[in-house]
Each structure stands twice: as structure tokens, then as C-alpha cells.
N, C-alpha and C positions, 0 to 999 in steps of 0.2 A: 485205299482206293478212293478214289474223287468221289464227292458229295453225291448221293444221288436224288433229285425234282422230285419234288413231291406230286408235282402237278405239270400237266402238258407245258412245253417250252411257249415262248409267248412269241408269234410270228407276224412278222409286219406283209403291208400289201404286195410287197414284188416279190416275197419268197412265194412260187408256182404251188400247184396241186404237187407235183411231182413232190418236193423238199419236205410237203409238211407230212407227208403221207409218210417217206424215210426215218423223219425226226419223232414222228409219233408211234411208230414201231419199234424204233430204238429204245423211246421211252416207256414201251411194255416190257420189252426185253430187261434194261436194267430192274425194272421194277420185281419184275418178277424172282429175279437175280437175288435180289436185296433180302427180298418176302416172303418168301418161295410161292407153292401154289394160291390162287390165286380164282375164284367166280371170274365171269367175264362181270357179273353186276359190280361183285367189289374191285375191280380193274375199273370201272367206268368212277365208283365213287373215290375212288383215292386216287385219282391221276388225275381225275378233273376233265377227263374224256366223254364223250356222250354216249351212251349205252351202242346206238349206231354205228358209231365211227369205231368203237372197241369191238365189236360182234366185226366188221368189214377186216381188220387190220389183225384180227385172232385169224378169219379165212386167211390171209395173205402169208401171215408166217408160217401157218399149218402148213399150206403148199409149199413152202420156202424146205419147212424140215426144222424148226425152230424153236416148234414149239407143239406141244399132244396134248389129250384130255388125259385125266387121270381118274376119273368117277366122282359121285357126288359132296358136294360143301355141305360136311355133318349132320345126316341123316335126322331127324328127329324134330330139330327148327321146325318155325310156322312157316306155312307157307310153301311153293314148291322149292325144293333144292336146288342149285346152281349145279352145273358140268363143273368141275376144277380145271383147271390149268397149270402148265408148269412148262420147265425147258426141256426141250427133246437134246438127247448128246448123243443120238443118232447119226445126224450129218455132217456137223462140222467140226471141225481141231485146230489148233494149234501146236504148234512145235516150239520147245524154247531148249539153247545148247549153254550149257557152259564150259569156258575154257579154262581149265583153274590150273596152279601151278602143278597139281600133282595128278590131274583125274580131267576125264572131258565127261560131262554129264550129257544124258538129255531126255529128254520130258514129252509126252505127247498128253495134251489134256483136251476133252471135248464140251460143249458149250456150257455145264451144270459144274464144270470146275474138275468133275472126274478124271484119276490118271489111267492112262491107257498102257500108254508105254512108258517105263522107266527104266534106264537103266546107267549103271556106271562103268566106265574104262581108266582103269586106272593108266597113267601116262605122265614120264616126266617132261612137262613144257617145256623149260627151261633148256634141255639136251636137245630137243629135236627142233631142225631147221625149220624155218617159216613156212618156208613153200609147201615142206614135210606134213606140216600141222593141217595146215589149212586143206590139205590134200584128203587126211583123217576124216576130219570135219566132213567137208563134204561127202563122202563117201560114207558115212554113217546115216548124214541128214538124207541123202538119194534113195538108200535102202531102205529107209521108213517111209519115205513120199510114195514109192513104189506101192509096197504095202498096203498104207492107208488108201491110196486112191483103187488099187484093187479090191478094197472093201468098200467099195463105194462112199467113203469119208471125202470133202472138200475141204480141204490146208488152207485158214484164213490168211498165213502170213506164219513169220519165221522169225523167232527173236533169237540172239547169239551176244553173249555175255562174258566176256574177255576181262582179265583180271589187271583192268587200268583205266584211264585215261580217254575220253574218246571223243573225236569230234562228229559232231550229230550232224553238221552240216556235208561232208563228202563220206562219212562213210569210215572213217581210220580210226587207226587206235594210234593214238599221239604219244603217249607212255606206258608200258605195262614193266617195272624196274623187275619184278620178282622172276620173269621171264624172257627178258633183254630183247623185246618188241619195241623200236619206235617208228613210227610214221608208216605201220601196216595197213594197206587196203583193205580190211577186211570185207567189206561188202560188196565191193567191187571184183576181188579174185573170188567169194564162193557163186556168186554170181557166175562167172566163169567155170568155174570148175563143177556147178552145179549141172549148167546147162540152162535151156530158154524154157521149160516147163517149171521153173523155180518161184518158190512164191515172193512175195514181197518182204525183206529183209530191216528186220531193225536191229538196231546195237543200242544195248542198254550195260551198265557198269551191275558186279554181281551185286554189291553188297543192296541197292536202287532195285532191284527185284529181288531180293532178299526179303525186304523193306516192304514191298507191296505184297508179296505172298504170306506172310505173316499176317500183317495188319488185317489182309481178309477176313485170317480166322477170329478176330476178335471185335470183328463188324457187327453181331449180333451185341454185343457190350456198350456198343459206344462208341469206342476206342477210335480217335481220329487222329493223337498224335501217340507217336512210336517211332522209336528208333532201332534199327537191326545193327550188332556190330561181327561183323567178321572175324573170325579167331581163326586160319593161316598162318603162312607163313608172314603175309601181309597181313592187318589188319584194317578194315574200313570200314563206314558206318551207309546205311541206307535211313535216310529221316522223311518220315511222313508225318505233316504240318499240316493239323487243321483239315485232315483227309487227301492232304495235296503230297504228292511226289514232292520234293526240294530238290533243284539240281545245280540250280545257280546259274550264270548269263553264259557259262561257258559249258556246265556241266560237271565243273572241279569239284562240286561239294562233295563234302561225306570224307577228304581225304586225309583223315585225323589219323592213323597211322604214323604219319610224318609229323605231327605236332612235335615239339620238342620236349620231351619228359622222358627219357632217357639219363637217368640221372650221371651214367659212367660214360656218355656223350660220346659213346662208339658210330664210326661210320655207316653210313647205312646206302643200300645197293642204288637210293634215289640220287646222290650224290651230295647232300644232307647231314648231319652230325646231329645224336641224339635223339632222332626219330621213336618216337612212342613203341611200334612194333619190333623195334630191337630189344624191349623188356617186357613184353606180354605173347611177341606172337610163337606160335610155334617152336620154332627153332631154339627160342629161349627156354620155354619146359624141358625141350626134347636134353639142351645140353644141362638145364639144373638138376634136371633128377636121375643122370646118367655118365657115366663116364665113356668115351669116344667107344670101347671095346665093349660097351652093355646091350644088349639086346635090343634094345627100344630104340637106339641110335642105328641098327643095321637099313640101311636105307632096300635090300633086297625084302625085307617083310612088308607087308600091308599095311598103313600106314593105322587103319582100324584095328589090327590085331597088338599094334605097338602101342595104341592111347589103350587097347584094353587090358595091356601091363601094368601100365600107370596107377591107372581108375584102380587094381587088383592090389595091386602094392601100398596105394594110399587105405582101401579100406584094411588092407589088413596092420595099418599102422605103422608101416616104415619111416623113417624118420628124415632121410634124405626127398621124399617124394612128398611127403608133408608140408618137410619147408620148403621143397623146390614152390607147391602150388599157392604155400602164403605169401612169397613173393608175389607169383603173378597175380594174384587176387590185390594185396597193398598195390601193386604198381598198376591192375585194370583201376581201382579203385580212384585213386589220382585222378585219372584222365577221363573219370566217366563223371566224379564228381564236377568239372568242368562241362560235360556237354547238359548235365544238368541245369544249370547256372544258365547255361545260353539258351539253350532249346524247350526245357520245361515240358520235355515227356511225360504222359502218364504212363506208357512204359516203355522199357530197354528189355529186347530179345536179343539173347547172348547164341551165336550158333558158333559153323565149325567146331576144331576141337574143343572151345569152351562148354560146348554142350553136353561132352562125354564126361565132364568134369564138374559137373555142375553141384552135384552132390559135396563136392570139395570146395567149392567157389563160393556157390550161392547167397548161404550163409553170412559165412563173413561178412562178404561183399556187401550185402544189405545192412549189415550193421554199420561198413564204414560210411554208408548213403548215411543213413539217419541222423549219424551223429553229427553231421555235415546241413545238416535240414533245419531253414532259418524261422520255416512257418510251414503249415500243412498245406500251402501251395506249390513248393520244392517235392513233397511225396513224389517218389515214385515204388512203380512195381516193377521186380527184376522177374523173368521166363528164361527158363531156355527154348531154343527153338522145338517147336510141333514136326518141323517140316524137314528136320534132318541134311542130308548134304544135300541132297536136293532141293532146297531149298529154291535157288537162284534159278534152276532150269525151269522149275513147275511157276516162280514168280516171269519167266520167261514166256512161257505157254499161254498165260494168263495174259498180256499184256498182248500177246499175236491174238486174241481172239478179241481186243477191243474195237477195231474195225466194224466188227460184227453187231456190236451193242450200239457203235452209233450210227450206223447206216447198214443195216442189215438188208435192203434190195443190191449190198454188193453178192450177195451170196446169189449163184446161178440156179435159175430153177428148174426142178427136177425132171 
């Protein structure tokens, strides 16, 4: 998640009443976010606000729905006690989808990070027509809008997370190889398909909200750079840098799947030779530790009850399933040793099926880090993910409700 001001933003003369009033409720909000509750006193002395102008701007959000009392700053201090403060996840939400090759996810989270709704659909993308998919989608996201706003919830916006390529500028997904997508409108047909009470639509890549749902949880530590990699069929990475998103001038980054480390230089669906994710992602366990006729390769099972074969067969020491996963550990190992080298994480969160596997991976894996480690500046620390498959929707959610933290008079008053 971006840095957050320690202290009120610094405004020049032609920004109005109106902006500074916006920007300095924004800046309670995150603050709050960060800190949790909160004195309106200690809100004035850590923002660097004037007791006045925080007592004016705690009214304005209260009314908004933003933000509640919660009782007194620890009873027993000198002096009289403060009200506390903190985020109300009362009125407002966000919504974040994902389109993955095998499952559409999606997420309903309200202003304190809380999930509301979660839920998954399993679905092969790849089989079903565009028009088909995109028809899905909407009609999933209608029926929790519906919902929500019957409970009196305000949907700050709508993130939707396609497993490719995407241009930020109109709206498209320019390549998704794993589900034969190119040059899909996506924000423009759910737009349509949605209808004109539809909230504001972003497209963000999964692994890039992966990446920022994660990192949240290790806000309290410090932790500003992290990399999240994707374990699919695809694999990709989401990098936060110095607290910042990375997405690069076009938004290509993170698409290390395609590196070339492929050592048996097999074709790969991007049109490519060699591509990294033809020897770690999915598809590669599924055929190392199975033969076409084995249970774990029947594509009609759950794709969770076929990694929980796996996971079962390696702990009880099978020998085929063993060395399937020292493969893929030597062969993640390779390619991660590399993003360390470049990027200089303090950590690498492993999700997807890497996560159910972690137990089998971890290990190693961090041994082949070390031995690879030129100075205790290279350290890192390997996770698996906190956040599970959902990952990517609930980093979706998270990202619809940013609107909100920086101009919160968008939100309609009650």
C-alpha cells in the first residue's frame, strides 16, 4: 500500500476551502487506517492538524458514515480521557472480481478491510465464449449491487482482475494467452451489460492485487517491498516497491512467467519457447506427479480436492509426488533467485497452488535462497499467502475503496 503522511498534505494558495477540507479528511481516514483507533487529541498531534479543524472534519465524516466513536483512550491516564475513534464499515464497500482460468472469484469488503461477501465459482474460462463470460460476471456483480445497496451499503467502485495483460488507458485486456482473450473490452461490455446504476470500474492484473492485499497484512511490520507470485496455470508476480505498486509505463510488469527458464524449451500458449510457467506452474505438478489416467489429472474433480491428493500423498511419502515437487521447488528456485538479484524484497509471498504446497516447498526453497545470498542484504523471507484464493478479489475490493480514502466528500450524504 503507498506510504502513508505523517502530517497534513502541504497546500498552496489557489487550492479553495472546498480541496483542503477533502484532502484533510482523506488524511484522517488513512491515518486512521494505518493506526487504528485513534483521540480526536492524538488525531490533531500526529497529523499535525489543529485540535479545531480535526473536532470539524471527525463531525463531517461521522455524518458521511465513515467514521464512529468507540469509548474512552485508556481509562486511568491523567487527565480527562479522549472519545476514541476509528472506521465505521457500516456504509460503504467495495467490490473486487476475479477472472482466473479456472474459477471467477469475488469479494465484497467494507471501509475497516472487513469481508462481507466471499465467494467462489468454479468455471472453466478458457471453454466459455467471451460474450458468455463477461455475461457471468455481470450478472454475479448485479446481484450483490442489488443486495448491498438494499442494505443500505454505497459500492465506492468496482475492480475486476483478468488473468493478463491490460490496457489502463481504454479499458481492454490486450492479452490473457491462458484463456485465448485478446483485445476484450472489458469495461466497456460490463458497463453494458451491467447497466447505468453501475459503479466506477477498474481493471487491475491479479497477481498487482495479489501483491497489495498481502502487503497490507504486513503493514504493521514495516514491510514495504514484497513480491506476490502466482502459482496457476500461469504464473506472475505482483511487486510492491518502497510501498509503491510497480506496474511499469505500459503496465507489462510482473510477467515473469514468460522469462525464459524453461530448461526443455517447450512452447508455450504465449507464442514463446521456454517460458518459466511451463516448469513450475500448475499444469507441470499436475503431469509430474500423475499419470494422464491418475485421479488428480481428472479435470471433472475440484481442482482443491486434487492439490489435497497431492499435499496427502507427499506427506505420507510417495516417491513420485516427492520428486514431482523437488522439481518444481529447484525450477521456482531458479527464477526467484533472479527476482531477488533485481528487486531486493524483504519478502516473497508464494499463493495459488503453491500455497497448498508450501509445507513441501518452503523449505527447500529457502535453502536454495541462502545459498545463493552474497551479503545479509540479499536476505529474504519466504510466506505463503494469509489470503488464500482469494487473494486477488479481496486485493480488488481493497483498491475500489481507495477513492474513498482520498476524497471521501465523494461519498453521498446520508
Amino acid at each position: 500500500m503507498a506510504m502513508l503522511p505523517a502530517a497534513a498534505l502541504p497546500l498552496t494558495g489557489r487550492a479553495d476551502a472546498a480541496q483542503m477540507r477533502s484532502t484533510n479528511m482523506g488524511l484522517i481516514l488513512r491515518y486512521l487506517r494505518a493506526h487504528g483507533p485513534r483521540s480526536r487529541a492524538k488525531l490533531a498531534a500526529e497529523t499535525g492538524l489543529s485540535k479545531a479543524t480535526v473536532s470539524t472534519l471527525v463531525g463531517d465524516l461521522t455524518e458521511l458514515g465513515l467514521v464512529h466513536d468507540v469509548g474512552a483512550d485508556r481509562p486511568g491516564t491523567v487527565g480527562r480521557p479522549g472519545v476514541m475513534l476509528e472506521l465505521d464499515g457500516g456504509r460503504v464497500c467495495g467490490i473486487g472480481v476475479e477472472i482466473n482460468v479456472d474459477h471467477v472469484s469475488l469479494v465484497v469488503a467494507d471501509l475497516t478491510g472487513a469481508v462481507l461477501i466471499e465467494e467462489l465459482h468454479p468455471l472453466a474460462a478458457a471453454t466459455v465464449p467471451v460474450g458468455e463470460m463477461l455475461r457471468i460476471v455481470a450478472e454475479l456483480v448485479s446481484g450483490r449491487l442489488e443486495e448491498l445497496r438494499a442494505d443500505g451499503m454505497w459500492v465506492a467502485s468496482l475492480t475486476v482482475s483478468p488473468p493478463g495483460i491490460i490496457d489502463y488507458d481504454d479499458g481492454t485486456v490486450r492479452f490473457a494467452p491462458n484463456i485465448g482473450w485478446r483485445s476484450v473490452p472489458l469495461v466497456g461490455e460490463l458497463k453494458r451489460l451491467i447497466g447505468p446504476d453501475v459503479p466506477y470500474i477498474h481493471l487491475e492484473n491479479d497477481a498487482k492485487l495479489s501483491a497489495l492485499a498481502e502487503c497490507a497484512t504486513y503493514e504493521s511490520r514495516g514491510v514495504r517491498d514484497l513480491i506476490f507470485v502466482t502459482g496457476d496455470i500461469g504464473v506472475g508476480v505482483g511487486i510492491v516497491a518502497e510501498g509503491q505498486l510497480v506496474r511499469g509505463w505500459s503496465g507489462f510488469s510482473g510477467e515473469v512467467g514468460h522469462l525464459p527458464l524453461d530448461l526443455e524449451n517447450r512452447p508455450c500458449n504465449c507464442g514463446r519457447t521456454g517460458c518459466w510457467e511451463l516448469c513450475i506452474g500448475l499444469n507441470e505438478l499436475l503431469r509430474l506427479a500423475g499419470s494422464d489416467n491418475d485421479e488428480i489429472n481428472d479435470p471433472e474433480r475440484p481442482l482443491e480436492d486434487r492439490l489435497t491428493m497431492i499435499r496427502e500423498r507427499a506427506d505420507a511419502g510417495d516417491e513420485r509426488t516427492r520428486a514431482a515437487l523437488a522439481t518444481i521447488t529447484s525450477n521456482l528456485a531458479r527464477g526467484l533467485g533472479i527476482l531477488v538479484d533485481v528487486l531486493n524484497p524483504k519478502v516473497i509471498v508464494l499463493g495459488g497452488y503453491f500455497t497448498s504446497m508450501a509445507p513441501h516447498i518452503l523449505p527447500s526453497l529457502a535453502t536454495a535462497l541462502a545459498a545463493r545470498r552474497m551479503d545479509e542484504g540479499s536476505a529474504v523471507e519466504l510466506a505463503a499467502s494469509r489470503l488464500g484464493i482469494s487473494s486477488a478479489a479481496y486485493g480488488g475490493a481493497i483498491v475500489a475503496l481507495e477513492g474513498v480514502f482520498a476524497d471521501p466528500t465523494l461519498v453521498p450524504a446520508t
